[in-house]
DSSP file (Angstrom, degrees, kcal/mol; ACC not computed):
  #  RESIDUE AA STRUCTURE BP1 BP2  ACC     N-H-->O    O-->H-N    N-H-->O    O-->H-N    TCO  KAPPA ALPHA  PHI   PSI    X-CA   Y-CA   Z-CA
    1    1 A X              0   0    0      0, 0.0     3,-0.1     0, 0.0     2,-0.1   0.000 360.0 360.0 360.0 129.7   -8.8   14.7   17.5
    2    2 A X        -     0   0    0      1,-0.1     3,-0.1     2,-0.0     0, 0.0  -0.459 360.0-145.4 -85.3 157.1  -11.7   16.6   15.5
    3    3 A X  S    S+     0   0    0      1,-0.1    -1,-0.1    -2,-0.1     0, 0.0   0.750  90.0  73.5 -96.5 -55.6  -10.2   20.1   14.3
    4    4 A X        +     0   0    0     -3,-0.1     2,-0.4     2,-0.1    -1,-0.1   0.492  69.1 105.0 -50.2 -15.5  -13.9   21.7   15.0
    5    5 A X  S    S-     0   0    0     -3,-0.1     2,-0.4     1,-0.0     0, 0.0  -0.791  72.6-128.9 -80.2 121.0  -13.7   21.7   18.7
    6    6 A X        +     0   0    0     -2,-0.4    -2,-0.1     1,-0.1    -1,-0.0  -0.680  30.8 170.4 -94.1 113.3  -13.1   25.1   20.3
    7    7 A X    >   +     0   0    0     -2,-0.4     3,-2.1     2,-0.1    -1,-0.1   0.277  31.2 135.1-102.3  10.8  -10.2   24.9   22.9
    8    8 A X  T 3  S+     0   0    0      1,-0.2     2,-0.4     3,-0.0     3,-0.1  -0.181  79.4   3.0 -42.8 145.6  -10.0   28.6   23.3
    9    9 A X  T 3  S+     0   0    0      1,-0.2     2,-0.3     0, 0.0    -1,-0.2   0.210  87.4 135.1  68.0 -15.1   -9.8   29.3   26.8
   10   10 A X    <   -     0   0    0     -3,-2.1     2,-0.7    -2,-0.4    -1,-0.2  -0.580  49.2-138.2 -85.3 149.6   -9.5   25.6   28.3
   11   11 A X        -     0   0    0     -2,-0.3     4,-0.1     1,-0.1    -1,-0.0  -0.871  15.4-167.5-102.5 125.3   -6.6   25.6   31.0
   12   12 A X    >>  -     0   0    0     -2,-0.7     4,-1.2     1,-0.3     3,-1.0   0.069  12.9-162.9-112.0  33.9   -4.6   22.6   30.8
   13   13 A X  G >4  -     0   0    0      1,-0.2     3,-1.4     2,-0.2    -1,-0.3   0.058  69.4  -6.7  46.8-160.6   -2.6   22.9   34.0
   14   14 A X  G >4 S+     0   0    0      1,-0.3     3,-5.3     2,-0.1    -1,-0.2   0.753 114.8  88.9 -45.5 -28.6    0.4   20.8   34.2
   15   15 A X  G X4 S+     0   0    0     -3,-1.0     3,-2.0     1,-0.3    -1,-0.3   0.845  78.7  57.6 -44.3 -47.9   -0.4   19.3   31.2
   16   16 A X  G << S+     0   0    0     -3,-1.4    -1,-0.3    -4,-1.2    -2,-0.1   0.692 112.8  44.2 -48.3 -28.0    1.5   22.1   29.1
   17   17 A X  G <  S+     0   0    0     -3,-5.3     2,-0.4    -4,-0.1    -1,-0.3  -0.176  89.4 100.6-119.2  49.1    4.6   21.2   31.0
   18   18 A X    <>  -     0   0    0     -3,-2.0     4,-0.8     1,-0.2     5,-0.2  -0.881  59.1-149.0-123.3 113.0    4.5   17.5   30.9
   19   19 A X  H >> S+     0   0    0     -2,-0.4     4,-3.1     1,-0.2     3,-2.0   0.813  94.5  40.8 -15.3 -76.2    6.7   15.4   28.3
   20   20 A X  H 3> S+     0   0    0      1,-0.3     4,-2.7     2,-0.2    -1,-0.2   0.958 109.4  53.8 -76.6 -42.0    4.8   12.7   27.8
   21   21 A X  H 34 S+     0   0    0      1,-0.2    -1,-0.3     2,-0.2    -2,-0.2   0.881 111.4  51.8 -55.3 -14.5    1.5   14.4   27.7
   22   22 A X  H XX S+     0   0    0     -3,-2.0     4,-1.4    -4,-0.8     3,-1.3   0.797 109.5  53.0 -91.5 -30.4    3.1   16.8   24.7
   23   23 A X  H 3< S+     0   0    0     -4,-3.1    -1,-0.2     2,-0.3    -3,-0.2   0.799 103.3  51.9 -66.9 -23.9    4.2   13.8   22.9
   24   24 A X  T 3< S+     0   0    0     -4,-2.7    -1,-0.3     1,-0.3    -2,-0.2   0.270 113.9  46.0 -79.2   0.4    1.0   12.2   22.9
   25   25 A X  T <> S+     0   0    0     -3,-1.3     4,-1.1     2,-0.2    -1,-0.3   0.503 117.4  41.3-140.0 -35.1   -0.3   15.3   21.5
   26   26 A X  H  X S+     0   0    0     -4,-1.4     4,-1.1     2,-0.2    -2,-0.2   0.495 112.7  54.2 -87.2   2.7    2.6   15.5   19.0
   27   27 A X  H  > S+     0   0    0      2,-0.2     4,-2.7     3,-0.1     5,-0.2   0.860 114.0  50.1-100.9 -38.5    2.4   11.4   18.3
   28   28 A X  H  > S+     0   0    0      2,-0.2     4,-2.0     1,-0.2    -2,-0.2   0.874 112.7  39.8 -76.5 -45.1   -1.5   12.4   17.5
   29   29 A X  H  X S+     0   0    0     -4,-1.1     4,-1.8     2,-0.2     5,-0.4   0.974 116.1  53.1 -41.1 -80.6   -1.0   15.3   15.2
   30   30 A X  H  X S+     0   0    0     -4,-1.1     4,-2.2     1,-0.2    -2,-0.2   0.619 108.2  45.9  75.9 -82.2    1.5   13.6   13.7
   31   31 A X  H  X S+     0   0    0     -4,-2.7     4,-1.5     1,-0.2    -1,-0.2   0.878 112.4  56.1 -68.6 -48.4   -0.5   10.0   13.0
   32   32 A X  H  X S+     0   0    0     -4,-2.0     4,-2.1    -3,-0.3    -1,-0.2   0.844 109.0  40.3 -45.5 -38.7   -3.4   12.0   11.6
   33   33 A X  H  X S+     0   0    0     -4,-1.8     4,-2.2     1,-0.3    -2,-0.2   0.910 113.4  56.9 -86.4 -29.0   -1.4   14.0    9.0
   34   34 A X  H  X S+     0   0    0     -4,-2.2     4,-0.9    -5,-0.4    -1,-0.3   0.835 104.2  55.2 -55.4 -36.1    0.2   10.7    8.5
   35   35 A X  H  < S+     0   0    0     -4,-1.5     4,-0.4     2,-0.2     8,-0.3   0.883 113.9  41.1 -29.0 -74.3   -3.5    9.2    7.7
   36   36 A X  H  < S+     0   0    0     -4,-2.1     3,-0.5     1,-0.2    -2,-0.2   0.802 107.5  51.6 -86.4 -52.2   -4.1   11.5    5.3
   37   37 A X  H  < S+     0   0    0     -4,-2.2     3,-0.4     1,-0.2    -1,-0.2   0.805 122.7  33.6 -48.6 -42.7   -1.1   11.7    3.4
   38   38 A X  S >X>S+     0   0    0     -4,-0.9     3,-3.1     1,-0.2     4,-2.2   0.447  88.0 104.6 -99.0  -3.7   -1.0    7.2    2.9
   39   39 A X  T 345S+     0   0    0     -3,-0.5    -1,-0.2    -4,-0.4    -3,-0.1   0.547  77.6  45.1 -83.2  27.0   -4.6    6.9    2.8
   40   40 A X  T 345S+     0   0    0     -3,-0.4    -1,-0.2     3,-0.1    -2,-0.1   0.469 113.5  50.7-110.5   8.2   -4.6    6.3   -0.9
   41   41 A X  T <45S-     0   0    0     -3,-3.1    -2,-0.2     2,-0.2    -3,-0.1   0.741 105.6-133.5 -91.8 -44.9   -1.5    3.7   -0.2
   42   42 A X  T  <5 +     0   0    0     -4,-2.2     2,-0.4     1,-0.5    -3,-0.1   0.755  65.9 132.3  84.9  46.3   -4.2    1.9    3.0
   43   43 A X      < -     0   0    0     -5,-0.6    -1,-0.5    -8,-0.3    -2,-0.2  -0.969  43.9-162.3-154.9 129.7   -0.6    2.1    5.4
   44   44 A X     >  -     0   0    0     -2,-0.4     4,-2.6    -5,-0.0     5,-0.1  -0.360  44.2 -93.6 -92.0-173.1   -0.5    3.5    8.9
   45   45 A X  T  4 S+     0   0    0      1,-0.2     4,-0.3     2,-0.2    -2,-0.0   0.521 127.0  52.3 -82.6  -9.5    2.8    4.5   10.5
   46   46 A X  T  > S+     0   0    0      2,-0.2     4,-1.1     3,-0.1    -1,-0.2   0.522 111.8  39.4 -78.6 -35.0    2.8    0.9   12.0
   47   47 A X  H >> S+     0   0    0      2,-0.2     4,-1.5     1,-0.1     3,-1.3   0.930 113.9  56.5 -76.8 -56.2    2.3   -1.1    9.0
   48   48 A X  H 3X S+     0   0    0     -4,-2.6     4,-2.3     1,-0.3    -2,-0.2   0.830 107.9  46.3 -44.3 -38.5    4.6    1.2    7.4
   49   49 A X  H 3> S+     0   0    0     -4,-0.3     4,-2.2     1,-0.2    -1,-0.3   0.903 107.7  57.3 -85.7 -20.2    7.3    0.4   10.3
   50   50 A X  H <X S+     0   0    0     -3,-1.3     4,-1.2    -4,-1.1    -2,-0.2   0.794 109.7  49.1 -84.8 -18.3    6.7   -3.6    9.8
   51   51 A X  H  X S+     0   0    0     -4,-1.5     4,-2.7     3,-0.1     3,-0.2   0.987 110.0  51.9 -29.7 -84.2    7.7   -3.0    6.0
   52   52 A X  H  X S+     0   0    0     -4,-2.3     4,-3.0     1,-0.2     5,-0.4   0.828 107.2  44.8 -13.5 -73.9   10.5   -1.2    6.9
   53   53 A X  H  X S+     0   0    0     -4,-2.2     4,-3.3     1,-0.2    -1,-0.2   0.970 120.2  43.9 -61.5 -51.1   12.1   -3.6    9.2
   54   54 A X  H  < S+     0   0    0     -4,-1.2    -2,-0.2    -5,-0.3    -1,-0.2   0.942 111.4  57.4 -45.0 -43.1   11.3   -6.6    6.5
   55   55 A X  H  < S+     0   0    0     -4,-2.7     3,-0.4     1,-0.2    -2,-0.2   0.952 114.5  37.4 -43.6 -67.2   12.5   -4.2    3.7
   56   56 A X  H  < S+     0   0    0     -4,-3.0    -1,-0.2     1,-0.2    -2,-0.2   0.647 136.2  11.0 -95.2 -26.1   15.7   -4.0    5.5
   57   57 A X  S >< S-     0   0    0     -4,-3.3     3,-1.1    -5,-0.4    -1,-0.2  -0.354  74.0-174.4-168.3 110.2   16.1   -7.6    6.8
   58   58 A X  T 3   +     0   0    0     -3,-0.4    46,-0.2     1,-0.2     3,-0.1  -0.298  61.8  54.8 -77.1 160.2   14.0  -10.0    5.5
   59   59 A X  T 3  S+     0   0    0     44,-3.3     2,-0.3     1,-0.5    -1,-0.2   0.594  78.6 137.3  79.6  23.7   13.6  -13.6    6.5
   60   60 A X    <   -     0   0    0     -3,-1.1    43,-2.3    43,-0.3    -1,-0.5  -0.743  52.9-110.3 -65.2 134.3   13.1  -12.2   10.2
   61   61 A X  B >>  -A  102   0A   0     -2,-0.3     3,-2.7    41,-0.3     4,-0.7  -0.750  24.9 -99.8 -98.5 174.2   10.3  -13.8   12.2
   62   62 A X  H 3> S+     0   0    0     39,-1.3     4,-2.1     1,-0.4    40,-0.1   0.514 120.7  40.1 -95.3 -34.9    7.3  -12.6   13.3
   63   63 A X  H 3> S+     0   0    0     38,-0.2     4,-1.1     2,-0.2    -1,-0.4   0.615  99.9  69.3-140.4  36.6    8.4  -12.0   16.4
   64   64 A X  H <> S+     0   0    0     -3,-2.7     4,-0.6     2,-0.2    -2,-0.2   0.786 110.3  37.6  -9.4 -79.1   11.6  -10.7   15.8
   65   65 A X  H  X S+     0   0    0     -4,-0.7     4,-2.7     2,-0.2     6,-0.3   0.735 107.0  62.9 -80.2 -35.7   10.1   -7.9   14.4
   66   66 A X  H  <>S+     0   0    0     -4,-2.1     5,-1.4    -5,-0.2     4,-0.5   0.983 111.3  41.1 -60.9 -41.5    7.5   -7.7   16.6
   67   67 A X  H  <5S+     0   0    0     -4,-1.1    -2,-0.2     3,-0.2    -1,-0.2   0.570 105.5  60.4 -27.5 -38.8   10.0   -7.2   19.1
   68   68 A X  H  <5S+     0   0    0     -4,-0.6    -1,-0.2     1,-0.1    -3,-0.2   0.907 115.3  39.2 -73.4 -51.6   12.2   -4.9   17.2
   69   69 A X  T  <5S-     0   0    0     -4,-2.7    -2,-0.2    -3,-0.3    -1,-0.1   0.398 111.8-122.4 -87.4   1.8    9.1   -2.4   17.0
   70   70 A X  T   5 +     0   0    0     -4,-0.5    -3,-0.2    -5,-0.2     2,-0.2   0.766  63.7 134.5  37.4  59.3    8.1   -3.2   20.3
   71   71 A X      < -     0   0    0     -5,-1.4    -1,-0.2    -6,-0.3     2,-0.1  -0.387  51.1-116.0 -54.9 153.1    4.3   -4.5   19.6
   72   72 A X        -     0   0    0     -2,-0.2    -1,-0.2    -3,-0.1     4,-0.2  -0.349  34.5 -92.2 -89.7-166.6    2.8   -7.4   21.0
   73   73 A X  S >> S+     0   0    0      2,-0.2     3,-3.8     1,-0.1     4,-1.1   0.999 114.5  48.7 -72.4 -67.1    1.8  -10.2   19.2
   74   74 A X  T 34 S+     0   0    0      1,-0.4    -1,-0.1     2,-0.2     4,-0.1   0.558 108.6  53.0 -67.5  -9.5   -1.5   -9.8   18.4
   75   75 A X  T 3> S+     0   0    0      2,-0.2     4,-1.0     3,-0.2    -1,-0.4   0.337 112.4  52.3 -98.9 -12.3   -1.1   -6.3   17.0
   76   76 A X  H <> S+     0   0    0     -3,-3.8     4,-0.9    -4,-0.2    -2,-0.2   0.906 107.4  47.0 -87.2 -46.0    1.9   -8.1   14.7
   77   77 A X  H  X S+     0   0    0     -4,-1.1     4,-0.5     2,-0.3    -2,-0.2   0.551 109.6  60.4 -78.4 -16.7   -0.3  -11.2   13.2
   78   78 A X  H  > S+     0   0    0     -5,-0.3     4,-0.5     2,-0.1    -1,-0.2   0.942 111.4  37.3 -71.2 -60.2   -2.9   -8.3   12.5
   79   79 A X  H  X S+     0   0    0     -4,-1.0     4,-1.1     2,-0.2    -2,-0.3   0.552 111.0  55.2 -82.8   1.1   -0.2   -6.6   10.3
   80   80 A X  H  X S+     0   0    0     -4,-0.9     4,-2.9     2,-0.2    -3,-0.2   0.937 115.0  43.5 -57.4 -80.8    1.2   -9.4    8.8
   81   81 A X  H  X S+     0   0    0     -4,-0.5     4,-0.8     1,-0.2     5,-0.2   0.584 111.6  51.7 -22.2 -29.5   -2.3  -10.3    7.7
   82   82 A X  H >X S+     0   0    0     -4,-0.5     3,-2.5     2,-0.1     4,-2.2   0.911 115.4  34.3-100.6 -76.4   -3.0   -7.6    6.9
   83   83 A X  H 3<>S+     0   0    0     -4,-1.1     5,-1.0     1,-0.3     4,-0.3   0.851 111.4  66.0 -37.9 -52.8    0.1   -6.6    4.4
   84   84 A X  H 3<5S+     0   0    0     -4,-2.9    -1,-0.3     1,-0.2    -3,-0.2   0.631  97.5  48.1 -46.3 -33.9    0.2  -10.0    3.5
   85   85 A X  H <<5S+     0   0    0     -3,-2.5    -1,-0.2    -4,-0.8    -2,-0.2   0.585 108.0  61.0 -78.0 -35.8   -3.4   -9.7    1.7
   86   86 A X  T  <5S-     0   0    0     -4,-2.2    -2,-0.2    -5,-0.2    -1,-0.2   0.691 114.9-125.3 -54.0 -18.2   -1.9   -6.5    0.1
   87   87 A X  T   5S+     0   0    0     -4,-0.3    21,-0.3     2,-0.1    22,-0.2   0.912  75.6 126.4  72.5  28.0    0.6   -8.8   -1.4
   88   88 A X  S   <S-     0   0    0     -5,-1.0    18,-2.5     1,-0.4     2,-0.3   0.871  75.0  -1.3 -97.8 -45.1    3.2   -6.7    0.1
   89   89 A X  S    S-     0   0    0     16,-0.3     2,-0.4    -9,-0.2    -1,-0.4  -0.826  70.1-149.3-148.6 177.4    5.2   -9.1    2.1
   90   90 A X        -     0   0    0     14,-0.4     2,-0.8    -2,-0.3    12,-0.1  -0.976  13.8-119.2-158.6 135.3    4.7  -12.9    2.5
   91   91 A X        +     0   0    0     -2,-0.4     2,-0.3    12,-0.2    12,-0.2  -0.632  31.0 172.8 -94.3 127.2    5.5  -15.8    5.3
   92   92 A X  E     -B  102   0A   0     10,-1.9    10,-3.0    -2,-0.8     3,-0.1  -0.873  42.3 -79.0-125.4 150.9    7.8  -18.7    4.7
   93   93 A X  E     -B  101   0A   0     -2,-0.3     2,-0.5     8,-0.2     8,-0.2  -0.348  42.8-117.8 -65.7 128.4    9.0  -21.2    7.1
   94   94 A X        -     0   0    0      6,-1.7     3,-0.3     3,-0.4     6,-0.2  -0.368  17.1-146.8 -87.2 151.9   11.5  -20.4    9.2
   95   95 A X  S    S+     0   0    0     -2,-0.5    -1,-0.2     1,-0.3     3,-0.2   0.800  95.3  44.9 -72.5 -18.5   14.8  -22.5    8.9
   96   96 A X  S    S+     0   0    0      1,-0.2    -1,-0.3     2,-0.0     2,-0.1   0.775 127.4  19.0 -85.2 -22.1   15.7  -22.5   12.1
   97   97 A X    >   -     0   0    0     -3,-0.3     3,-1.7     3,-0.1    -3,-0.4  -0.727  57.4-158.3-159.9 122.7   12.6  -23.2   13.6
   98   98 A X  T 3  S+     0   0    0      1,-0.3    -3,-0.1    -3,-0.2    -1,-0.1   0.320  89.1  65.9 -80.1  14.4    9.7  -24.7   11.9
   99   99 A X  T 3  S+     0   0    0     -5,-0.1    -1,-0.3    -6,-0.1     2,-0.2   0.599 100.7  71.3 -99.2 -18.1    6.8  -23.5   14.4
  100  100 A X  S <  S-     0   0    0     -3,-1.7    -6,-1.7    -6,-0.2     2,-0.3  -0.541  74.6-135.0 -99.3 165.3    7.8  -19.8   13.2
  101  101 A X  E     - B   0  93A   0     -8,-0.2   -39,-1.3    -2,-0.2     2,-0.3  -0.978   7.4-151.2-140.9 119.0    7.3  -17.9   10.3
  102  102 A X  E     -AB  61  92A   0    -10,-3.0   -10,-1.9    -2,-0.3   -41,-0.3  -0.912  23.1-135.9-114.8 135.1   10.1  -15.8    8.7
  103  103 A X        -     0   0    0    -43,-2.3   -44,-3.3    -2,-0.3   -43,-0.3  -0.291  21.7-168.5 -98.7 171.4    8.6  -12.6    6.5
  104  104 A X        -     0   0    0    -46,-0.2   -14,-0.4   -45,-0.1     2,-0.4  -0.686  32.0-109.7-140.4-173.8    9.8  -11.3    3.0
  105  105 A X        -     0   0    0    -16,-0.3   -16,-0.3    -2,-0.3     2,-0.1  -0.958  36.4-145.3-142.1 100.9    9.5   -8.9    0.9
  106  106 A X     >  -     0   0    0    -18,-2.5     4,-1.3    -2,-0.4     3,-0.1  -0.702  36.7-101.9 -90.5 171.9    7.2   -9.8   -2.6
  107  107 A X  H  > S+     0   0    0      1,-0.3     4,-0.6     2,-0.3    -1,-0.2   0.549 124.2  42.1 -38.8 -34.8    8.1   -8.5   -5.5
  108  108 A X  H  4 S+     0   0    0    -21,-0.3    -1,-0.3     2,-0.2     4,-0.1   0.576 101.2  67.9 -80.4 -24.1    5.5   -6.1   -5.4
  109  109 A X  H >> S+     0   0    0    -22,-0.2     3,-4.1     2,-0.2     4,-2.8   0.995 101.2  52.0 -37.0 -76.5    6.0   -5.5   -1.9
  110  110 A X  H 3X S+     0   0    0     -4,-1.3     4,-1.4     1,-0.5    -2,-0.2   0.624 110.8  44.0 -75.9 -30.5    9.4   -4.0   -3.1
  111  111 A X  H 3< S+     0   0    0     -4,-0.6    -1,-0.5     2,-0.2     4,-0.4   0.169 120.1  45.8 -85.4   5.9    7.8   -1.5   -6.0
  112  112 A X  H <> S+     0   0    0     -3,-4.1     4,-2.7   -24,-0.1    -2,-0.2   0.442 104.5  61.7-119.8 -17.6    5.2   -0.6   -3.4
  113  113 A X  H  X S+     0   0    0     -4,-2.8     4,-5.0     2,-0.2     5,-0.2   0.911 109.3  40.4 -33.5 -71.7    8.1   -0.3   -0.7
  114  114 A X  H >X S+     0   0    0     -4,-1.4     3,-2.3     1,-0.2     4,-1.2   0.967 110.9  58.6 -64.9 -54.8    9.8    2.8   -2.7
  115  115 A X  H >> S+     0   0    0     -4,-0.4     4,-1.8     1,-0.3     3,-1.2   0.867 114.1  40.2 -75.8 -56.2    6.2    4.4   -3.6
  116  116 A X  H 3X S+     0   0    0     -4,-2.7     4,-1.2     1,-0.3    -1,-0.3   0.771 110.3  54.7 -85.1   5.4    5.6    4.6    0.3
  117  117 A X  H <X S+     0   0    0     -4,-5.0     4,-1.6    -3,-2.3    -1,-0.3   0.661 104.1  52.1 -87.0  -0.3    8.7    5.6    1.4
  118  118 A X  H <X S+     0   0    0     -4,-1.2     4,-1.4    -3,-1.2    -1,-0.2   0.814 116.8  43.2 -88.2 -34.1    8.8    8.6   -0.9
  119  119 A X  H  X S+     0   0    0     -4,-1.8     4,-1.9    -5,-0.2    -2,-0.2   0.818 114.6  49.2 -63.1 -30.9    5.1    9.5    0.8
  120  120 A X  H  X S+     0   0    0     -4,-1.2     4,-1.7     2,-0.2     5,-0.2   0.893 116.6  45.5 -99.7 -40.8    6.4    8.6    4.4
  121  121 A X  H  X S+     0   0    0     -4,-1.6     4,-0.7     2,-0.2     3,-0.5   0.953 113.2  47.4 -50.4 -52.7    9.7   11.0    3.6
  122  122 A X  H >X S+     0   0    0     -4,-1.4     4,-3.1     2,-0.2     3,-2.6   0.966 109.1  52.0 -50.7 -69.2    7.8   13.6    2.2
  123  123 A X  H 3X S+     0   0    0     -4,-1.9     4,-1.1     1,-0.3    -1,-0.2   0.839 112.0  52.3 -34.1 -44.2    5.3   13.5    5.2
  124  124 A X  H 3X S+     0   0    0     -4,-1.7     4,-1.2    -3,-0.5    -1,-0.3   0.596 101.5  57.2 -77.9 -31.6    8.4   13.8    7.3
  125  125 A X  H <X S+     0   0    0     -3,-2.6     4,-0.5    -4,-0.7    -2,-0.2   0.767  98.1  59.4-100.8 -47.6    9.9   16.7    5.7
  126  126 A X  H >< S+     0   0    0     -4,-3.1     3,-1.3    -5,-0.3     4,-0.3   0.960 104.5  51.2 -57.0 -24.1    7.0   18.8    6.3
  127  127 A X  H 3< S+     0   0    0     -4,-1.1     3,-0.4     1,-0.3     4,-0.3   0.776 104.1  59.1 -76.5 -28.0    7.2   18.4   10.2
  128  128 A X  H 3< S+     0   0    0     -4,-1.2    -1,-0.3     1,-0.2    -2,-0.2   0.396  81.7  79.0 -87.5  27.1   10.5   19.3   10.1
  129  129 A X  S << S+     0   0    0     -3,-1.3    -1,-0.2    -4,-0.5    -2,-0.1   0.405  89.9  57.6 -81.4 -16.5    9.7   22.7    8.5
  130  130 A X  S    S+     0   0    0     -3,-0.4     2,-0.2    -4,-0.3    -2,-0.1   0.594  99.5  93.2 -99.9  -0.8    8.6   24.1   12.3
  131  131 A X  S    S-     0   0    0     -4,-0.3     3,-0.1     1,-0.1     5,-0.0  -0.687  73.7-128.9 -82.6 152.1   12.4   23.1   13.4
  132  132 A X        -     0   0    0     -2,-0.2     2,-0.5     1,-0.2     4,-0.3   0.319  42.9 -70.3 -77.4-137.5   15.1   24.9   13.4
  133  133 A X  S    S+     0   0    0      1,-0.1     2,-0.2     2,-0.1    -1,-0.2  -0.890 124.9  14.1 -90.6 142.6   18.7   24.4   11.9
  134  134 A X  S  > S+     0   0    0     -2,-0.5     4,-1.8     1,-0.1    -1,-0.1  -0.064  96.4 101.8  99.5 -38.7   19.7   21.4   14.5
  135  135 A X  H  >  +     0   0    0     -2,-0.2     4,-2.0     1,-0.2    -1,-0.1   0.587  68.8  56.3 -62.5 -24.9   16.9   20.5   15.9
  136  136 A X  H  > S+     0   0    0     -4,-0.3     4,-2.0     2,-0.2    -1,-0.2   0.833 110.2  46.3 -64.8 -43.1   16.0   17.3   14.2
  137  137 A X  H  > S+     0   0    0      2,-0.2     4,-1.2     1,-0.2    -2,-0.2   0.915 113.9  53.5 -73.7 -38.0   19.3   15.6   15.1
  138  138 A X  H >X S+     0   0    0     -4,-1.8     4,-2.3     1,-0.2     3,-0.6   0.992 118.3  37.2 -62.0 -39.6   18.6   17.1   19.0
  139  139 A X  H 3X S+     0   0    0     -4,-2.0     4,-0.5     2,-0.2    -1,-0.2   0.822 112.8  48.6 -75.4 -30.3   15.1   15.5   18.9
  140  140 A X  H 3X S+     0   0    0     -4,-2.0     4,-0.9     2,-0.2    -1,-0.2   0.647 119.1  50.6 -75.1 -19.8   15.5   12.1   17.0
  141  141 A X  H X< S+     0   0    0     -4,-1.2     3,-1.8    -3,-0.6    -2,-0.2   0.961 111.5  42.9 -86.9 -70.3   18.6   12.1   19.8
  142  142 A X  H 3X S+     0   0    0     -4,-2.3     4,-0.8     1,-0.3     3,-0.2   0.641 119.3  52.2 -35.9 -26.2   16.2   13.1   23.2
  143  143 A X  H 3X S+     0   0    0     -4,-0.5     4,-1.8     1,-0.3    -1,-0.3   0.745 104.1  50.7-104.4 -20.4   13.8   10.5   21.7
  144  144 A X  H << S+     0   0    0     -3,-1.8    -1,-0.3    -4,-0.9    -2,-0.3   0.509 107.8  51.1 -97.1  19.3   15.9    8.1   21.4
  145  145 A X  H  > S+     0   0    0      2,-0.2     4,-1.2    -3,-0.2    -2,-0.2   0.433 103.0  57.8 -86.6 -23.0   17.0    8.3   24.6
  146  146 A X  H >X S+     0   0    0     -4,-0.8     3,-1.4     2,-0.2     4,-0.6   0.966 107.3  53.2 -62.5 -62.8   13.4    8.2   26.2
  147  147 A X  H >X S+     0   0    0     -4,-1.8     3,-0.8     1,-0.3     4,-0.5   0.759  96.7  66.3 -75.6 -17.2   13.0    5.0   24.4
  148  148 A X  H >4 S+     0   0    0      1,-0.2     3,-0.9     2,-0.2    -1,-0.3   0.864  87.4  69.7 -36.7 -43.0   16.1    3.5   25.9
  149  149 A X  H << S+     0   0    0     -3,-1.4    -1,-0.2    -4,-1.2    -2,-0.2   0.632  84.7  63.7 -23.0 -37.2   14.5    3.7   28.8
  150  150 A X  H <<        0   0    0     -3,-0.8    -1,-0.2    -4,-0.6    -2,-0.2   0.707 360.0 360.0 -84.7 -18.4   11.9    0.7   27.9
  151  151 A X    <<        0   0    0     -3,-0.9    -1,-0.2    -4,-0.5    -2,-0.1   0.609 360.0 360.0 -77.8 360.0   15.0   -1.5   27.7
């Protein structure tokens, strides 16, 4: 959303009391500053979460994890590919079934792991600077109850 566009004065009706439209508006804010903060890393908040989930248990397959993050497929083989050409994480056969592919973690994946989780923390601790004391644990709670929902 360009910053330069004057919204003085537009009435947004319901819009102001509707959940999901305020999340999409917080998800958007949010992704942007997230943009800016990794773009000298080349990691959105979606590559960032298919690290994560390898980081933490690797020799998952591909869609495993897609699953885990709830992606489809083609948006998964996009970031695999994509990290993979980074050197970041790498596909080995999986052992249980040889039509799949189970991800890792390379060695430079792992030093490039800590370097973006100290940007993606950081990032994180500035949005929680407009909460109050409490609020983080009430909202990570409310939101992870929304996303129960999808189950």
């Amino acid at each position: 959303m360009a910053k330069d566009i004057n919204t003085e004065g537009v009435d947004y009706g319901v819009l102001n009391d509707l959940i999901g439209y305020q999340l999409r508006r917080a998800q958007i804010t949010f992704f942007a500053s997230f943009a800016n903060r990794c773009a000298q890393l080349d990691i959105t908040p979606g590559l960032f979460g298919v690290i994560e989930i390898v980081q933490k248990n690797p020799g998952l397959t591909q869609t495993a994890i897609a699953n885990a993050l709830g992606n489809d497929r083609s948006a998964m083989v996009y970031a695999v590919d994509k990290l993979e050409k980074m050197n970041i994480i790498e596909r080995k056969q999986a052992v249980n079934d040889r039509r799949s592919y189970a991800l890792y973690m390379t060695n430079q994946g792992k030093i490039f792991y800590d370097a973006i989780l100290k940007e993606v923390l950081t990032h994180e601790e500035e949005f929680y600077s407009v909460l109050e004391e409490g609020e983080k644990d009430a909202m990570l709670d409310m939101l992870k109850r929304f996303v129960s929902l999808s189950k």
